[in-house]
C-alpha positions as CSV (number, residue, x, y, z in Angstrom):
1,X,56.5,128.5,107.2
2,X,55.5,129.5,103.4
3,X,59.4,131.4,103.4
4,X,60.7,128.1,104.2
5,X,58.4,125.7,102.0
6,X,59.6,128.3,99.2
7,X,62.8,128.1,100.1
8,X,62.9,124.2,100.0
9,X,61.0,124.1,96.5
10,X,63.8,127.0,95.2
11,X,67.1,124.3,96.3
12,X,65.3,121.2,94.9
13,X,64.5,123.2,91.7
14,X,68.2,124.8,91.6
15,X,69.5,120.5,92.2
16,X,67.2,119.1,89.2
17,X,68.2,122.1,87.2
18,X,71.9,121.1,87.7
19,X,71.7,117.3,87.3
20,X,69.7,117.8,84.0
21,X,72.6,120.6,83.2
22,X,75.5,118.3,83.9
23,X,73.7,115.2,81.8
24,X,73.6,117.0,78.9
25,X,77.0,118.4,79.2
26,X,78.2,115.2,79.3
27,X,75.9,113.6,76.5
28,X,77.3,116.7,74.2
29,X,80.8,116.1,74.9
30,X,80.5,112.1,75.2
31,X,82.6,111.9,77.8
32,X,80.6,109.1,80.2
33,X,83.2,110.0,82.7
34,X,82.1,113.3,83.5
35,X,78.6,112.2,84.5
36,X,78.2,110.5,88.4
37,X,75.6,107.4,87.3
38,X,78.1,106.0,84.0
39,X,80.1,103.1,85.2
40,X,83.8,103.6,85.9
41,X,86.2,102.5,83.2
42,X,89.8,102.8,84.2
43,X,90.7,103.2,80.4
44,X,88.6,106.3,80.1
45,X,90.4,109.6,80.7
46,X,89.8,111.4,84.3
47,X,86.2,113.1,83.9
48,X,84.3,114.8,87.0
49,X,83.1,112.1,88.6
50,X,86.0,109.9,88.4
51,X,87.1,110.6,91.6
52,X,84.0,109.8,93.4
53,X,83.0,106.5,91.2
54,X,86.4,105.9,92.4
55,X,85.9,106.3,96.1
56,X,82.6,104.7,95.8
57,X,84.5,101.2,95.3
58,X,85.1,100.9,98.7
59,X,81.5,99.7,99.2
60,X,81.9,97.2,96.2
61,X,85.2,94.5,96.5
62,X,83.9,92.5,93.9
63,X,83.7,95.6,91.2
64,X,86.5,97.0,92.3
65,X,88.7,93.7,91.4
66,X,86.9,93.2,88.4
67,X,87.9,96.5,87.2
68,X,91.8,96.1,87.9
69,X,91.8,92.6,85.7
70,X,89.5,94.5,83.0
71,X,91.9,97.5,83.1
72,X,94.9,94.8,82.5
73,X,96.0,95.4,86.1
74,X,98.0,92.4,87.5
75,X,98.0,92.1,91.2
76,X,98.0,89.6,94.0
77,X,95.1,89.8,96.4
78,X,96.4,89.8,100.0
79,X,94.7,87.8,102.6
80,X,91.8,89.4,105.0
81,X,93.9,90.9,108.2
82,X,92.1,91.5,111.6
83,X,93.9,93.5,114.6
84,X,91.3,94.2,116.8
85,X,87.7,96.2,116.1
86,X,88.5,98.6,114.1
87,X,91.9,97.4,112.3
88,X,92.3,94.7,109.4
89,X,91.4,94.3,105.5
90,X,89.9,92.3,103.1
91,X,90.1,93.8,100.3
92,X,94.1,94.7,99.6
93,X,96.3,93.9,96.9
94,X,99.9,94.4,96.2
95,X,100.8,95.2,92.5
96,X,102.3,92.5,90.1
97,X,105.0,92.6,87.5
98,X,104.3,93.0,84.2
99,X,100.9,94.5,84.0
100,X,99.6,98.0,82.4
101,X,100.7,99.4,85.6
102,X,104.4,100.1,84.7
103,X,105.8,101.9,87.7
104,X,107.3,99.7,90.3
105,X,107.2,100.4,94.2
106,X,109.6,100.7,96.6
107,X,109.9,99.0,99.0
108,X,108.3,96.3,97.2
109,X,105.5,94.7,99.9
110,X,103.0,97.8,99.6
111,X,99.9,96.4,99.7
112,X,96.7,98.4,99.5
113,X,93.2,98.9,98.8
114,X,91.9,97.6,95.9
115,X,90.3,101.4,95.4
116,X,93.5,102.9,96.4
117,X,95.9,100.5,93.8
118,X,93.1,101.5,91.2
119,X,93.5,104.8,91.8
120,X,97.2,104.9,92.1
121,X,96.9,103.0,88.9
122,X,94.8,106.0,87.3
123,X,97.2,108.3,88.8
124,X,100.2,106.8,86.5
125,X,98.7,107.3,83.4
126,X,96.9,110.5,83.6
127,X,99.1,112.2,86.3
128,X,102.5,111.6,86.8
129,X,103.6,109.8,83.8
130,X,102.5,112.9,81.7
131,X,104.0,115.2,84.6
132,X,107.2,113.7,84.3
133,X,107.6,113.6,80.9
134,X,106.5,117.2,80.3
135,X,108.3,118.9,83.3
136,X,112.0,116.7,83.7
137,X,112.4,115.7,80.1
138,X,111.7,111.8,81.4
139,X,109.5,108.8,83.0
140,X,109.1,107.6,86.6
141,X,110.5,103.9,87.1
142,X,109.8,104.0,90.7
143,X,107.5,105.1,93.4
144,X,109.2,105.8,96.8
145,X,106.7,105.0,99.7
146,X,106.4,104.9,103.6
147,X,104.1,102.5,103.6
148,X,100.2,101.9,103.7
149,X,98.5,99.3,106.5
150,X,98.9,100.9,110.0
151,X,96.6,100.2,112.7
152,X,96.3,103.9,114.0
153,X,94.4,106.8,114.7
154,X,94.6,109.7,112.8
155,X,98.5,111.6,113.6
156,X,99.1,108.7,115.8
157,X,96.8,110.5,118.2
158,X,95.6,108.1,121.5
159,X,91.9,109.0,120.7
160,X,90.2,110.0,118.1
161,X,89.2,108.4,114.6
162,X,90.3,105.9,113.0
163,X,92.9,106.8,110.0
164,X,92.4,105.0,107.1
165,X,96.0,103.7,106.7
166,X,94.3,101.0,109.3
167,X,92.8,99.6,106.9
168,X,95.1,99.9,104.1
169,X,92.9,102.4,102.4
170,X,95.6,105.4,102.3
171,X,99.5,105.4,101.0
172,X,102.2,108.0,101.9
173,X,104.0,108.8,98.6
174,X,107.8,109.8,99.7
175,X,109.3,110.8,95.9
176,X,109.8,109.4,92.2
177,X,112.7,107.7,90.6
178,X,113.4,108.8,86.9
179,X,114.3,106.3,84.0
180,X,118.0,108.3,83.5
181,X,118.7,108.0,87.2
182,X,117.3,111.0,88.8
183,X,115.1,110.8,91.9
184,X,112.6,113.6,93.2
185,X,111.8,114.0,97.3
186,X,108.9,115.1,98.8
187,X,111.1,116.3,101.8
188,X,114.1,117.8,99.8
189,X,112.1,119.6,96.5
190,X,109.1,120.6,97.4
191,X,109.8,124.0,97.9
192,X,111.8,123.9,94.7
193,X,111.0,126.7,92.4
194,X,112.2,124.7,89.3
195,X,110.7,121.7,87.2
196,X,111.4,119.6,90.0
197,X,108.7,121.6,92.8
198,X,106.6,122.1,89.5
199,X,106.4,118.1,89.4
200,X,105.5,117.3,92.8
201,X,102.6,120.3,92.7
202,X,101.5,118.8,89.5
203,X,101.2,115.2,90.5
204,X,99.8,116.3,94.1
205,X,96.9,118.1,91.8
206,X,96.4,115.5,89.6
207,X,96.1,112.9,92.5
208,X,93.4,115.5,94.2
209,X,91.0,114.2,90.9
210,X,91.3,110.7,92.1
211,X,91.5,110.4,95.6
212,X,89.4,111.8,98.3
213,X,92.0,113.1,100.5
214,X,95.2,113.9,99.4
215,X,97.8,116.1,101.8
216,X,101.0,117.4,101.0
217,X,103.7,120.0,102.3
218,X,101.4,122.4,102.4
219,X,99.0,121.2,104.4
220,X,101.0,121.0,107.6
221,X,104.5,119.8,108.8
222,X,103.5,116.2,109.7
223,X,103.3,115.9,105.8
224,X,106.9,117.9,104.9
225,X,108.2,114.6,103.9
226,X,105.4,112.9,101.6
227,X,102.3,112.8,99.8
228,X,99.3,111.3,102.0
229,X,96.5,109.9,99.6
230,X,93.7,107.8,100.6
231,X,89.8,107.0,99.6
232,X,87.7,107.3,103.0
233,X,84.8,107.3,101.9
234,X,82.2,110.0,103.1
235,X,78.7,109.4,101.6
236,X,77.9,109.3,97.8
237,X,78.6,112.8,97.9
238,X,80.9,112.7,101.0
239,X,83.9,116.1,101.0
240,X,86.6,115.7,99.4
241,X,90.2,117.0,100.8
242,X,92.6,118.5,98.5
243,X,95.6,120.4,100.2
């Protein structure tokens, strides 16, 4: 008993010693982004806890809306949807023209999240805009998706959990069409071993910061053809799935 009341004393002394740690790393570098209890700013760059103050807005509509207008977002709320128990949303948007979000979607009805368009919103500026211009020389136009809202289990299984696409929490990122006309595929370059593949790896790592699962080719064959990102959300400090 006195091995494991030591034992429980040592991990509660190693958490306070790692909280006070990261504060003050955070404090030193000013960077409000890298510490869990600052507020999210979507104009900020991607710190550490980004990703999770991200995820968290799944438990908080009205933030998460009042964050896309303060982040110069424009978007259309969609109305609340209910198939069933454990299908429906009320908290999706679809993207408008003409706000900081420059990159259009295709087909043009995705509608999401609002955690998952801020996110994908994120993901633009500090991901695959950079990505783009860096590794092919010019900017994405155009996002190529498969869609979001599905009421399904997870794989399409008959039992099982619930996948988040059935709540529109989750988007299936196909490939990226360039400003001079190019377009990169999921299904056709990831295995390319030129700037192309370097792209896709880059923005699938870059989307790993924001979202808490995001799958790609490598994680199995049911994802060959697309990027699979979503923000289930899995406790305060809830996993996170990056593959």
């Amino acid at each position: 008993m006195h091995g494991l009341r030591h034992g429980v004393r040592l991990l509660v002394g190693i958490v306070v010693v790692a909280t006070l740690a990261l504060l003050l790393w955070g404090l030193s570098r000013q960077r409000p982004q890298d510490v869990p209890w600052a507020p999210l700013d979507l104009g900020q760059p991607v710190g550490m806890s980004t990703g999770r103050k991200l995820t968290a807005l799944t438990q908080d509509r009205e933030q998460c809306m009042a964050l896309l207008d303060r982040a110069g977002i424009r978007y259309n709320p969609l109305p609340t949807r209910r198939d069933g128990a454990q299908c429906g949303y009320d908290d999706a948007v679809r993207f408008a023209d003409g706000g900081a979000q420059a990159i259009a979607y295709r087909p043009a009805s995705l509608g999401v999240s609002c955690p998952v368009a801020a996110s994908l919103a994120l993901w633009e500026w500090n991901g695959v805009q950079s990505a783009a211009r860096e590794l092919l020389g010019s900017e994405v136009v155009r996002i190529d998706h498969l869609g979001s809202y599905n009421c399904r289990r997870i794989s399409g299984r008959s039992t099982g959990d619930w996948s988040e696409h059935a709540r529109a929490n989750a988007v299936d990122i196909a490939g990226f069409g360039l400003r001079d006309g190019r377009r990169i595929s999921v299904l056709r370059d990831w295995s390319d071993s030129g700037a192309k593949g370097r792209f896709l790896r880059r923005v699938r790592d870059s989307a790993c910061e924001l979202f808490a699962t995001t799958l790609s080719p490598d994680y199995n064959a049911a994802h060959a053809d697309h990027l699979h990102l979503d923000q289930a959300y899995r406790g305060p400090m809830g996993w996170r799935a990056c593959r």
